[in-house]
C-alpha positions in Angstrom: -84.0 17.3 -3.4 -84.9 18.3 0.0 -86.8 15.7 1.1 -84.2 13.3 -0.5 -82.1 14.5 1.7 -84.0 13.7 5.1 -84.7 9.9 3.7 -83.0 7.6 5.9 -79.8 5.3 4.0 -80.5 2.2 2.9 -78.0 -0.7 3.9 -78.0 -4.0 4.7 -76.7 -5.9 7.8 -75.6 -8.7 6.9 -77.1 -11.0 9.4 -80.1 -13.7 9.7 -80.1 -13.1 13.5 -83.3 -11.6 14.6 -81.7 -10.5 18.0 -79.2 -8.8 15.9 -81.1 -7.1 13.6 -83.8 -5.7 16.0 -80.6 -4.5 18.3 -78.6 -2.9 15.3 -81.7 -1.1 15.0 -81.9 0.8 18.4 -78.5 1.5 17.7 -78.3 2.9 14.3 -81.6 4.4 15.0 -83.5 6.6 12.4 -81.3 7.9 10.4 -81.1 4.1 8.3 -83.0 1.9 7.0 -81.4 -1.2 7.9 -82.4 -3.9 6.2 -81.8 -7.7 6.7 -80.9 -10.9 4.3 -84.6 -12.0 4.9 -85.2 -8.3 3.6 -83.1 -8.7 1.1 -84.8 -12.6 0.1 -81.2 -13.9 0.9 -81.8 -17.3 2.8 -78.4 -18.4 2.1 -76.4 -19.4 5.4 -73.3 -17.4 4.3 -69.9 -19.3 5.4 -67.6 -17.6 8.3 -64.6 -20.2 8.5 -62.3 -17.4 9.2 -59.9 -17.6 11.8 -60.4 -13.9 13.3 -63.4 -11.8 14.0 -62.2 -9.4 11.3 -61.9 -12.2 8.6 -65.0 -13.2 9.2 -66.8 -10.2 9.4 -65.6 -9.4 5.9 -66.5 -12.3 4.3 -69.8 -12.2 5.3 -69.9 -8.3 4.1 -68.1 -9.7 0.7 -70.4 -12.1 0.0 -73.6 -9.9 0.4 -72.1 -7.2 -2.1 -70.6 -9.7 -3.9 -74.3 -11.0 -4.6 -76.4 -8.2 -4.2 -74.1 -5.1 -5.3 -75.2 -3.3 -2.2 -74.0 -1.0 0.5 -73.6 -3.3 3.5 -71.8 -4.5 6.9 -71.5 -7.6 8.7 -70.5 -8.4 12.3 -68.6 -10.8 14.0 -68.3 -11.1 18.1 -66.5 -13.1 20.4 -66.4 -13.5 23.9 -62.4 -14.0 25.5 -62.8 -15.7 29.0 -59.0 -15.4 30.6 -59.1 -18.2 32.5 -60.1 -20.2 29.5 -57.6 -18.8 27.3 -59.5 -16.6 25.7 -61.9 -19.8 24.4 -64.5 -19.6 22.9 -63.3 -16.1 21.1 -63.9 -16.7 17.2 -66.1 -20.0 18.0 -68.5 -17.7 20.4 -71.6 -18.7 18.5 -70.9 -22.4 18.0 -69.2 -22.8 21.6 -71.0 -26.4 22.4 -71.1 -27.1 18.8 -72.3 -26.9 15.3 -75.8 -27.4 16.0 -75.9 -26.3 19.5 -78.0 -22.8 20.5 -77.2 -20.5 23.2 -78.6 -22.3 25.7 -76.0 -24.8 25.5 -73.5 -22.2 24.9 -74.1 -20.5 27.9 -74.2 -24.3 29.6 -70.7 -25.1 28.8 -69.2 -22.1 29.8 -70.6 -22.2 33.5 -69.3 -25.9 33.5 -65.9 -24.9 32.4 -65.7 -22.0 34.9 -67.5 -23.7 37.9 -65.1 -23.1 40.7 -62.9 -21.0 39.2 -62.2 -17.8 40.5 -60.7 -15.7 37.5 -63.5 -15.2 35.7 -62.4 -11.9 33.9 -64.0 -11.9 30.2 -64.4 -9.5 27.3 -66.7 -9.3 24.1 -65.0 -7.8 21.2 -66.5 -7.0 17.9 -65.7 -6.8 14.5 -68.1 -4.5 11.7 -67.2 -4.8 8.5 -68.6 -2.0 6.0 -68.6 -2.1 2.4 -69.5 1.0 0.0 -71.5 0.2 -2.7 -68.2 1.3 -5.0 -66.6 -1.8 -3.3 -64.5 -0.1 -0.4 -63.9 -1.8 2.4 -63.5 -0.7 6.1 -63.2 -2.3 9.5 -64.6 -1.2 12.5 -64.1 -2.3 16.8 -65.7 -2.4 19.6 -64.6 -3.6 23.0 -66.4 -4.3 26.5 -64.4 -5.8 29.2 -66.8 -7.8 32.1 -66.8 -10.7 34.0 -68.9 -14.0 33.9 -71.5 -14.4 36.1 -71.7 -17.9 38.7 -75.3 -18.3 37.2 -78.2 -16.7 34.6 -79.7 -13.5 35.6 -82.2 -11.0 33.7 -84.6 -12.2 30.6 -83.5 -9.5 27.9 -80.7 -9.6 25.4 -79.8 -12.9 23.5 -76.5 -15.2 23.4 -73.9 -15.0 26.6 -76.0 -11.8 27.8 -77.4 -13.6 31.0 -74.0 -14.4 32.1 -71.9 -11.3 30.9 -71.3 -8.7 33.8 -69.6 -5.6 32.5 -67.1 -4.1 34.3 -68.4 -1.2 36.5 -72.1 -2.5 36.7 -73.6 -5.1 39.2 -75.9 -6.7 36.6 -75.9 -8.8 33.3 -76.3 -7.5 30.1 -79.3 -9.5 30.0 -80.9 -7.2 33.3 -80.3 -4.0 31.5 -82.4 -2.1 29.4 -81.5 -2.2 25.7 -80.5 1.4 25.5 -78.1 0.9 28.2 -76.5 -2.0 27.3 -76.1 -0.6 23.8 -74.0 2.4 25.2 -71.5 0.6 26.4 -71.8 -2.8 24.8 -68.9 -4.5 22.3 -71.8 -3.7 19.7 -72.5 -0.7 20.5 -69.0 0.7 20.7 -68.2 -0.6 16.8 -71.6 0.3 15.1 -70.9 4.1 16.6 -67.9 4.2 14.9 -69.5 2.4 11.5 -72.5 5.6 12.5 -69.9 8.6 12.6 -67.8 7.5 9.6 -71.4 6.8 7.5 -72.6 10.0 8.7 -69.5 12.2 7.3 -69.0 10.3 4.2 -72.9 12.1 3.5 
């Protein structure tokens, strides 16, 4: 019983982002096994047509236990640029289009901004968790920040080159991944996922 006790929990993220993955990792830390939908053999591209973060985040989290009767959570981020009205928001990851990467993404925003001098912006997240008895619970995470006039650093994924958050003089993508998890959009909503998982024990 006792070394059942110091196994790490199981649960799945339900994501087939690599970047993702490896990052919930470092935050969730040793305490879970997190496992992914390659882990899992689920190759599916699961839909997220929602038109919120939260909606979307809980269908993904659905579907997996829907499929797989598993405890699991799913994320969904968006980035809120002011002077774009808070565009792209729930269409973060397909910002240039369907088929577009982040690249392209990242592209399109400095075009929309260039010139511009509001360029106040915030990531929020959405984790979804569901209990392997079926309950459901929602989780945020907020980071406010500005967009940067051009790329800067070579870690992180997605927007992170261009993302300053407020109260540092670098990108996310120029910080180490332990510091950028402390205060990231991410960060903030997986550490209240970690404290609910960890008194529900």
């Amino acid at each position: 019983m006792m070394e059942n006790a110091l196994e790490p929990r199981t649960i799945v993220f339900a994501s087939h982002n690599a970047h993702k993955v490896e990052e919930m990792r470092r935050i969730c830390g040793p305490e879970f096994c997190l496992l992914s939908l390659a882990d899992v053999g689920c190759t599916t591209d699961i839909p997220e047509d929602g038109d919120t973060l939260e909606s979307n985040a809980l269908a993904k989290a659905r579907w997996v236990h829907e499929h797989y009767g598993v405890e699991c959570f799913a994320d969904d981020t968006g980035l809120e640029v002011d002077a774009l009205g808070g565009r792209p928001g729930v269409h973060t990851a397909r910002f240039a289009g369907p088929e577009c990467d982040a690249a392209a993404n990242v592209d399109l925003l400095l075009r929309l901004l260039d010139g511009r001098p509001d360029r106040t912006a915030r990531f929020r997240t959405v984790v979804a968790h569901i209990a392997a008895d079926g309950t459901e619970r929602t989780f945020h995470g907020t980071c406010e920040g500005s967009i940067a006039t051009g790329r800067s650093g070579a870690a992180g994924f997605g927007y992170d080159p261009v993302f300053v958050p407020a109260g540092r003089g670098c990108t996310f993508a120029q910080m180490t991944p332990e510091d950028k998890n402390a205060i990231s959009h991410r960060g903030r909503a997986t550490a209240l996922l970690i404290d609910f998982l960890r008194n529900s024990l």
